[in-house]
N, C-alpha and C positions, 0 to 999 in steps of 0.2 A: 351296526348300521352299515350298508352295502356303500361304499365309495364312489359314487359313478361319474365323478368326475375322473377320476384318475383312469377310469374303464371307457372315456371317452375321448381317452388324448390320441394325435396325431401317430400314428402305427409307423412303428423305425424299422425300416428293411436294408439290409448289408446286403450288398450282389458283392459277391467273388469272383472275378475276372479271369479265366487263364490266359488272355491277354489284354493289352490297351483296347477299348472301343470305339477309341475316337483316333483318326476319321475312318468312316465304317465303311473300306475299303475291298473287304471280300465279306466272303457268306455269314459267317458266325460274329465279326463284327457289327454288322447291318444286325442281327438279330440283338445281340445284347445291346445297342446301342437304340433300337428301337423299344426293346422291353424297360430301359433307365429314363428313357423320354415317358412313356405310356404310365410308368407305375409313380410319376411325379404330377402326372395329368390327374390322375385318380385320387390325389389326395394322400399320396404316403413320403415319409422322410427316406430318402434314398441317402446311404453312403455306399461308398465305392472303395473295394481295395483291389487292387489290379496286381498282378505279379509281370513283367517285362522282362523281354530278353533285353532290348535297349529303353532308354528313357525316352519317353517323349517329347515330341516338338513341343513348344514352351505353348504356341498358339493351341494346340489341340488341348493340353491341361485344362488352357482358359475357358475352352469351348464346353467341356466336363463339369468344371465347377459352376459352369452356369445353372444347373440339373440338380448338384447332389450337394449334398451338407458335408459333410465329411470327404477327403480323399486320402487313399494312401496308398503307394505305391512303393512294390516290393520287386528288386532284381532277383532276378532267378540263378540258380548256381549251376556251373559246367563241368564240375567236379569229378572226374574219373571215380571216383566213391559212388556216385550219383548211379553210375553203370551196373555196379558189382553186388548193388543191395537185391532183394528179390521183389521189395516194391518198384512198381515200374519209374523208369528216370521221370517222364511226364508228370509225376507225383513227386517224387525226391524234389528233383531241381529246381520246386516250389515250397521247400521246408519254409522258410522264412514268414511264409504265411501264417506258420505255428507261434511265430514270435512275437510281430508287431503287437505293439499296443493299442486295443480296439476301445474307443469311446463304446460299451457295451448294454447288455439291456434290448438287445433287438430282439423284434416280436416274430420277425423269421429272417433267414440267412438263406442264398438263394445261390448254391453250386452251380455255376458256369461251367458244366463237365465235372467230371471226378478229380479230373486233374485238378484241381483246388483243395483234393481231400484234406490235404495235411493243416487246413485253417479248421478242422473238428477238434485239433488239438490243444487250439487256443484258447482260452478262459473267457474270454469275449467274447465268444457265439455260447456257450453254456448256460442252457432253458431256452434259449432257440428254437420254432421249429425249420426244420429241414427243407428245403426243396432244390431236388435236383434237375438240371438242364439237361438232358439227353442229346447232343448233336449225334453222338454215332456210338453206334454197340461196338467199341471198342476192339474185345477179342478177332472178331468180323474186319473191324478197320485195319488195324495192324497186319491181320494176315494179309490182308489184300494187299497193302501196300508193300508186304514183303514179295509177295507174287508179281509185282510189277516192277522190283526194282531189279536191274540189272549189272549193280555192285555189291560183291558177295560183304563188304563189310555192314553196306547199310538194310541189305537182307537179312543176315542175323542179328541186328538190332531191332528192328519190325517184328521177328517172329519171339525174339527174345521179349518184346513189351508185349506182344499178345498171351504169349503163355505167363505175364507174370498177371495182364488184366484180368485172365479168368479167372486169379485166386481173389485180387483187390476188387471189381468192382462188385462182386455181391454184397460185401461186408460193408461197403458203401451206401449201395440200395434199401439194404438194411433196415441202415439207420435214419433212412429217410420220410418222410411226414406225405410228401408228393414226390410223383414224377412226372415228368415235362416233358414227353419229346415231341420232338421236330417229326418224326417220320412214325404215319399211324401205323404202318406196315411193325416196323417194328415194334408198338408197340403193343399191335395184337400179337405179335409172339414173344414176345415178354410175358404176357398174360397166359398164353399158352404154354410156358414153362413152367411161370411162377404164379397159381391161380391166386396164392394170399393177396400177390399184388394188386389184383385188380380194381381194388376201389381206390386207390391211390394211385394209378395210371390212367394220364390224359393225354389226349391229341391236345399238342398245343403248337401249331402250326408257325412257324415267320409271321408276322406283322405286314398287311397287304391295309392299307388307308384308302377308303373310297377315294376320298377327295387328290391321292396322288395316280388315281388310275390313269392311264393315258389314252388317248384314242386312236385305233387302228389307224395310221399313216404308211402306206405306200412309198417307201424310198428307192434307193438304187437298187439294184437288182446282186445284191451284195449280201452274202452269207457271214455270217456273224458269229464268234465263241469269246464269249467272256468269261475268265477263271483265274485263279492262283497257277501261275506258272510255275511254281516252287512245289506242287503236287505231284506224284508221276500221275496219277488217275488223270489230269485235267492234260499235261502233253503228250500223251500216251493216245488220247482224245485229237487232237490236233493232229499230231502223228497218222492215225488210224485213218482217219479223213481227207488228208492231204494224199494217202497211197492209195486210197479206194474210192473216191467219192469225186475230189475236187475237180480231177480232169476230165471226167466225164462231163462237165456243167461246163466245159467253154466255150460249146458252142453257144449260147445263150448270150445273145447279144448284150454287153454289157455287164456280164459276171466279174465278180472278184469276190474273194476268200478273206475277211479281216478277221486276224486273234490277236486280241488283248488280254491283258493281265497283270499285278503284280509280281514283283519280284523279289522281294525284299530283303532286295542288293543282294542277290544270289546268282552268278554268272548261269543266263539264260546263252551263250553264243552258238552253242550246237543247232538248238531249237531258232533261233533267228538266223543261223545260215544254212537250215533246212526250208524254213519258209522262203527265204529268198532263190532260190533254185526253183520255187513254181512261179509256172507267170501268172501274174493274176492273184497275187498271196503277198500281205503285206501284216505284220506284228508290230503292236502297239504297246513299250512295256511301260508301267506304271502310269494310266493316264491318271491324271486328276480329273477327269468330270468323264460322265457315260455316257450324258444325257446326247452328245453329238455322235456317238457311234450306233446307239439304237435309232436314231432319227435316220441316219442315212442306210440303216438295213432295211431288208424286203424279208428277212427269213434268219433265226436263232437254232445254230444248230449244237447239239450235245450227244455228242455219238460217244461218250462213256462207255463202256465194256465191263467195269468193277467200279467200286465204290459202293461201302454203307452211305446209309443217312440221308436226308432231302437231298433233293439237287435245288439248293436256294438260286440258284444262275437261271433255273427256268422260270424260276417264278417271277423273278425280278423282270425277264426279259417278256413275259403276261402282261407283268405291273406294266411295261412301259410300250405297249403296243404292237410287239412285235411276234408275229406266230411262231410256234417253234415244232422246232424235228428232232426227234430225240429215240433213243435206241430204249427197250423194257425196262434198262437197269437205272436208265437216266431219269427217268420219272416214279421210280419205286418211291410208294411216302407218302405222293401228293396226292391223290385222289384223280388226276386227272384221267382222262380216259381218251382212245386212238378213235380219231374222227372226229370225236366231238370236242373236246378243247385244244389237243395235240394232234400231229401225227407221229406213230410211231413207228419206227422198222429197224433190225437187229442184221441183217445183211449188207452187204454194198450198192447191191443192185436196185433192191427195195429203199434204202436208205437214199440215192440219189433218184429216186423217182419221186419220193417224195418233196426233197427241194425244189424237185426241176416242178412239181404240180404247184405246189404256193407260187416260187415263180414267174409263172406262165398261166396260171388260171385264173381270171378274177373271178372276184369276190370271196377262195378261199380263206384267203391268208384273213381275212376282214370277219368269216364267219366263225372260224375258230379263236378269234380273241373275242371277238364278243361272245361266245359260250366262255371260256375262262375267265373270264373278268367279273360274270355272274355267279360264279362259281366262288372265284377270289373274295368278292363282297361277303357271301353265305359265309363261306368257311374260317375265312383265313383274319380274322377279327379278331388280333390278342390283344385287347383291351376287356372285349367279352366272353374272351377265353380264358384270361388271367382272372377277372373278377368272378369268373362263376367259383372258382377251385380255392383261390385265396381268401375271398371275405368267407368262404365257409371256415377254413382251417383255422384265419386268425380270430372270427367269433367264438371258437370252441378253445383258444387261446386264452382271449377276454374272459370267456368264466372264468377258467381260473384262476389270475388276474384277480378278478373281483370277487371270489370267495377268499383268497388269501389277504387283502386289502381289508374285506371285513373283520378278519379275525383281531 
């Protein structure tokens, strides 16, 4: 006889963390942080095992275990060993994830990046299925950020984890049940590489909630970049805009330049005694709340030059009301499109015409969030983007499950 009681219980999902999620302070923690919330809304047992470079505020734990049944939390190692091996340190430095003791039996384990691989080697996720997060095509990331750094030490560490990602994350991919990513762009070339993939590659966008959209609000006449200041992509950004862009906008009655960002507690002073030498330029580091920096902006700008992967910073700065200007590479991923939810431009010239038109124009800035917002709603649904791909995988889970129950 078929057991369906046992084929009807509560479905246990482990996310593996490659970092703390709470408080979901930049991009990729807003994402997993909003995927831990959603997949508890829907009815599954969420544990969490997080890997840290520090340990968390005692308050943020508290806020965690509000969410998940299980926690556990693994420091990461900084071990010159970690450097010398051919898997990439991002992978090493997270061994310990092999170790801990998993309350085990989950019906899927949920890769936060590859960087988490080494919890496949745990006995705990074994008959798991797989699903990996995609933030960024790795190889692509590395290099770039080797391209961008201008210390030859931490440029051969960049190129050194790029060329070790191109051998680790296929064997990764692999072994994988789904894949997740953030950026569709990428994921039709994925598909375009690896055709086997393609029935197990989904657009699975950031997490955009009708009910936190905001509505187009007209602030100061204040340009706006919110990012990881710990990034080169994201000051390299700042940089690039403060040389080309910024001084042009002062005649505009009432302009000013604000960047914010995290730092974490990583000496930003080159970059905050760069800002201070324009007028009209002031940095914000580690605010605790957004919500008064997009209120008082007129315009979100992202003049990125490189970078894989979404640029979650635009979408957030959609969610929250604010138009944005952003260069080809800044918006690769999203779907959005120049004129109609964005403006886009990839020069100086063009790039500050566009600020100076949000503004200076009305009704612009007002008709491009409202095309993104409907856009946002359609698309960007990971409640309804997670349950189309998951209740499929874990029902064909469930069989077997419950033909082995039978026996």
């Amino acid at each position: 006889m078929v057991n369906l009681g046992k084929a009807s219980r509560m479905k246990k999902i482990l996310v593996v963390a490659n970092d703390f999620p709470y408080p979901p302070a930049h991009g990729a923690a807003v994402d997993m942080w909003n995927r831990i919330r959603i997949l508890v809304e829907m009815g599954y047992r969420v544990d969490l095992l997080a890997s840290v470079k520090e340990t968390p505020a005692q308050e943020s734990i508290d806020e965690v275990k509000r969410y998940v049944g299980n926690l556990w939390i693994v420091s990461r190692s900084q071990s010159l060993g970690s450097f010398l091996s051919w898997i990439p340190f991002q992978v090493r430095s997270r061994a310990a994830l092999a170790k801990i003791k998993l309350d085990g039996d989950f019906d899927a384990v949920i890769l936060e990046a590859d960087y988490v691989a080494e919890v496949l080697k745990n006995p705990g996720v074994r008959g798991s299925k797989l699903i990996l997060r995609i933030h960024n095509e790795q190889v692509l990331y590395f290099r770039e950020l080797a391209q961008g750094s201008k210390n030859w030490l931490r440029k051969a560490y960049f190129l050194s984890e790029s060329f070790k990602f191109r051998l680790f994350s296929p064997v990764v991919l692999r072994k994988c049940n789904l894949l997740w990513f953030i950026s569709d762009s990428e994921r039709a070339e994925h598909v375009r590489k690896k055709r086997e993939d393609e029935s197990k590659s989904y657009f699975l966008p950031t997490h955009v909630s009708p009910e936190n959209l905001r509505p187009f609000v007209s602030g100061e006449p204040t340009a706006l970049f919110i990012g990881s200041l710990t990034i080169s992509h994201n000051t390299d950004s700042v940089v690039w805009y403060l040389e080309n862009v910024h001084s042009r906008l002062l005649d505009i009655e009432g302009y000013s330049f604000q960047v914010a960002g995290r730092t974490a507690g990583q000496s930003i002073t080159w970059l905050k005694e760069m800002v201070q030498r324009n007028r009209k330029a002031a940095l914000e580091a580690d605010p605790a709340v957004l919500d008064d920096l997009y209120r008082k902006a007129s315009v979100f700008v992202n003049p990125v030059i490189v970078g894989a992967g979404i640029k979650i910073k635009v979408v957030q700065a959609l969610e929250a009301g604010v138009p944005v200007v952003s260069t080809t590479m800044g918006i690769e991923g999203t779907g959005f499109k120049d004129g109609v939810h964005v403006l886009v431009a990839d020069t100086p010239a063009a790039f500050t015409e566009c600020v100076r038109r949000i503004l200076t124009e009305k009704g612009l800035g007002e008709f491009l969030v409202g095309n993104a917002q409907s856009y946002l709603r359609d698309r960007y649904d990971m409640k309804v983007n997670m349950d189309r791909t998951l209740s499929q995988l874990l029902a064909a889970n469930e069989e077997v499950k419950v033909v082995r129950d039978a026996r």
